[in-house]
N, C-alpha and C positions, 0 to 999 in steps of 0.2 A: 409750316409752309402752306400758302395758299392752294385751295384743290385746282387743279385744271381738268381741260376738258375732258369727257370721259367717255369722246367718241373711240372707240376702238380705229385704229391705224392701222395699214397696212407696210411692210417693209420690202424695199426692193427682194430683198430673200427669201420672201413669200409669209415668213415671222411676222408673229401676229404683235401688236405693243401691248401693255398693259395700262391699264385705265389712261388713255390718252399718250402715255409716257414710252418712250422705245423703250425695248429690253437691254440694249448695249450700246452703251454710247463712250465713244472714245476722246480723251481728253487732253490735249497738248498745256503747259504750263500748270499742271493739274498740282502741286506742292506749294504755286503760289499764294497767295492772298484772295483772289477773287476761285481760284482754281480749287485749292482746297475748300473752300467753303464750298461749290458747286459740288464735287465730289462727295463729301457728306451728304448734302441736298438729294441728292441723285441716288446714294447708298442707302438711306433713308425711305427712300418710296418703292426698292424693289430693284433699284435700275442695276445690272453690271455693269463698272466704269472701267474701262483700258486706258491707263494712263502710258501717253509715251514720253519714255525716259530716255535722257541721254548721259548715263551711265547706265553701261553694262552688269555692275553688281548688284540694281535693285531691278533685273528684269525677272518676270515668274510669273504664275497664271495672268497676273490681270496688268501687267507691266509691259511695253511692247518697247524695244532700240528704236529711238528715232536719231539719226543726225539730220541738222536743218542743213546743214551744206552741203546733199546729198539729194541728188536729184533722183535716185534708184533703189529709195532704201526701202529694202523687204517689211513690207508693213502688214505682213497676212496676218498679223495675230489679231488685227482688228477687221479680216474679213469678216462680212455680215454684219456690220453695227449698222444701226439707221440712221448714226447719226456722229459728225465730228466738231467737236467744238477747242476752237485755236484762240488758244491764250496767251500762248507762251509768247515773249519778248523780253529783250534786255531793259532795263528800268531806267526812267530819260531821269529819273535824281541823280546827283553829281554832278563834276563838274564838265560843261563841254566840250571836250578838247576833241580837237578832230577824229582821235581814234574813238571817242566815245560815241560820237554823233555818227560813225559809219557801222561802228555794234547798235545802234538804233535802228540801225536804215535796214542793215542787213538783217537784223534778228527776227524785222516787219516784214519787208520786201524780198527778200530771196528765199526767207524761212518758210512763209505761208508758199509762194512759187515752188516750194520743194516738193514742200507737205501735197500739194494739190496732185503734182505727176505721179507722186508715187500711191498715193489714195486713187487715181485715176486707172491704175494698173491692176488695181484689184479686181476677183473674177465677181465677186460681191460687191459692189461700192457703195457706201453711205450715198442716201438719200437729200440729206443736208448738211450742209457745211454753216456753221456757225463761226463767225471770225472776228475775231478783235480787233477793231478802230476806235478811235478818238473823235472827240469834239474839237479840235488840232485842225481836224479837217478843213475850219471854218476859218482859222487864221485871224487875226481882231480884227472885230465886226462893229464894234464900241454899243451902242445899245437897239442895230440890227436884231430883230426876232429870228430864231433861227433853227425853220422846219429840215425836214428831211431833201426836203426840194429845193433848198438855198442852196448857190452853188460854190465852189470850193475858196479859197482863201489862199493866203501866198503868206511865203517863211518856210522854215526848215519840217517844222512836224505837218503844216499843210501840205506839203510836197510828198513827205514823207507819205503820211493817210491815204492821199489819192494813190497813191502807186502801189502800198499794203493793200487797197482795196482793188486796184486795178490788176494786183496777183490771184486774190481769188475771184476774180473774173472767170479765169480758165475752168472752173469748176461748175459754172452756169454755162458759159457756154458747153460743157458735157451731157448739158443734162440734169445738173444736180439743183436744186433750191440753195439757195445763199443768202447769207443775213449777214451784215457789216454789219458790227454793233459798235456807232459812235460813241463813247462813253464818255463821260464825264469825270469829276473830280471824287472817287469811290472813301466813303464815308464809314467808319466802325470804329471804335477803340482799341479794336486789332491791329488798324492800317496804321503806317508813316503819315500820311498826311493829319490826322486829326489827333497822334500821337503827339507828334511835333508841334501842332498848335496849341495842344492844353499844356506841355510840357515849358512852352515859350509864354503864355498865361500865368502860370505857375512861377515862374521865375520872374515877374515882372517885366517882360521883354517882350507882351505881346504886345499888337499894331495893325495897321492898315500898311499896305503897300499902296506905295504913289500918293497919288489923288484917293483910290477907294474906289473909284467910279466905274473901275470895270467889272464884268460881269462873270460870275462862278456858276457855270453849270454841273452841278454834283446833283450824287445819288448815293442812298442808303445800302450797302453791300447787300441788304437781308435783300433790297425790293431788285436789285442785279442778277439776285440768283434767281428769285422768281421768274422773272421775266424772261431768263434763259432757257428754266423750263415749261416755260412758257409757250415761245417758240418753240420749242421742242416735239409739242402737241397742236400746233395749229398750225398746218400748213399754207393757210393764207398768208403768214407774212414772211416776205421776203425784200430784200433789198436794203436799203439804208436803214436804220433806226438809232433814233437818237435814244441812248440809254442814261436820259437826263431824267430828276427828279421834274417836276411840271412848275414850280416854282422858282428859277434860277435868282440869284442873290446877288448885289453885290458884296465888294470885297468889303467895302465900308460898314454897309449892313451885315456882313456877317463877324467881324471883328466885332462891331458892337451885342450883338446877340451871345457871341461865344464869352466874350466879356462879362456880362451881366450873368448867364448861367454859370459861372466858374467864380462867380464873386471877387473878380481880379482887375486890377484896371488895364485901360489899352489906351495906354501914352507913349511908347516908344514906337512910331509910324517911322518905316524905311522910307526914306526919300526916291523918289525916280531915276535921279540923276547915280548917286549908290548905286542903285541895284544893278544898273546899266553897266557898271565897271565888271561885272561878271563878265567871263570868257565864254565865246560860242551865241550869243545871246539868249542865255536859258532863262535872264530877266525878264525882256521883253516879253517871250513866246510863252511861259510857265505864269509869271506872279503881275503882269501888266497887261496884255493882252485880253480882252474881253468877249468873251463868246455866249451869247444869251440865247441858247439852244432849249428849245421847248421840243416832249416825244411825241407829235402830232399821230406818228404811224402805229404808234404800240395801243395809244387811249384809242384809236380808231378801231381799233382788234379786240378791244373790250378788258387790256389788260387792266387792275385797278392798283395802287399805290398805296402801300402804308404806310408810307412815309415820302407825302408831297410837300409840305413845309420845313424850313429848317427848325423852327421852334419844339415841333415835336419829334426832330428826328435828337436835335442834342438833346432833348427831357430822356429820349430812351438813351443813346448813349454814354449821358451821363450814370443812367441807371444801374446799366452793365458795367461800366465801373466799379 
């Protein structure tokens, strides 16, 4: 992992941080995909991680109960951290049936709103709140540029984002530093998404969705963690940040690249009309919709990128295969 800053920190609790990094940072969605990996990252440099869990039988030193429908819930185990970073959310793959799309809204919207009152209660409270958003934000833009300062977009997960981000609002207004981190389309041979893509390659079944014309803003899981602790140690940034690779793709261009590294061809293209028969519109909003989000605010803070092109982000995850 990239070194960060190595200004010493100070923590609401008077704890001092280590080489730039808090000593205790507590972690919501901390098992999943971007989560685990952050948690290693963090275990790795020294950091103690409290992960909050909502099963009771893996609570213990470093494991804290959270229920997100639980606007009171005793979260002392993570008094004194300097720092909370919310990940957790119900996963928008599947299919959209109304109860699914209101486990999105609520696992965004009410769960961060939980997290915040009861993180607000503490007699020690974290100094920054770090919170999970999407690039969703922006709603299709078609080949709109799109900084931190473009404003929001219309559809289910755009409504959705502003209102997750409009939850941990309440934790700026206390007082605390707050980072929405718009994220993009998260990249690894760990993940579903680029699982499913080499796996659809692999079987002759890869393709272009629609036209191809819209635009994919993704990032590399390794340069998400980074940039997490990143923030983590610079207190300058705050507020939106697009946690997009700096080269957004489109869908055409990236079927064709993924193609050519995988030695597979890409002649079965879904139709627009198809995809649109899906329930909930998780078509339009997930595999048509175009969001060309650029991180104007993170390269502004000096963060730097290992992986800003798609060509050498699949040479590596090809590699790790």
């Amino acid at each position: 992992m990239a070194d960060t800053n190595k200004t010493d920190l100070v923590a609401d609790d008077g704890s001092e941080d280590i080489n730039g990094i808090p000593e205790m940072v507590a972690v919501s969605g901390a098992s999943g995909f971007v989560g685990s990996a952050l948690v290693n990252a963090l275990s790795g440099d020294g950091v103690r991680v409290v992960r909050l869990v909502r099963d009771s039988r893996k609570v213990g030193a470093d494991a804290v109960l959270w229920n997100p429908s639980a606007e009171n819930c005793d979260l002392t185990g993570i008094d004194g951290s300097s720092a909370v970073v919310h990940l957790a959310g119900e996963s928008i793959v599947g299919l959209w049936t109304k109860a699914k799309k209101r486990r999105i809204y609520d696992s965004r919207v009410a769960a961060t709103r939980n997290l915040v009152l009861s993180v607000l209660k503490l007699k020690h409270r974290p100094k920054t709140l770090i919170c999970a958003s999407a690039v969703g934000f922006y709603g299709d833009r078609e080949i709109e540029e799109l900084t931190e300062e473009s404003s929001a977009g219309e559809g289910f997960l755009a409504d959705t984002c502003q209102q997750w981000e409009a939850a941990a609002q309440l934790a700026r207004e206390a007082g605390m530093r707050v980072v929405n981190l718009r994220i993009g389309v998260v990249l690894d041979p760990s993940g579903a998404a680029l699982q499913k893509a080499i796996s659809a390659f692999r079987s002759g079944l890869g393709g272009r969705f629609g036209s191809g014309e819209q635009y994919m803003s993704w990032i590399a899981l390794e340069d998400l963690v980074r940039m997490i602790v990143f923030i983590l140690s610079h207190d300058s940034v705050s507020g939106a940040v697009n946690a997009v690779a700096p080269n957004p793709i489109t869908n055409a261009e990236y079927t064709r690249k993924l193609s050519r590294a995988l030695n597979r061809p890409a002649i079965l293209n879904a139709p627009e009309f198809l995809l649109k028969l899906a329930p909930g519109g998780i078509a339009q909003e997930l595999f048509l919709a175009s969001a060309r989000a650029v991180p104007a605010r993170i390269l502004a803070a000096g963060f730097e990128f290992d992986y800003r092109d798609i060509d050498k982000a699949l040479e590596h995850f090809l590699s790790k295969r």
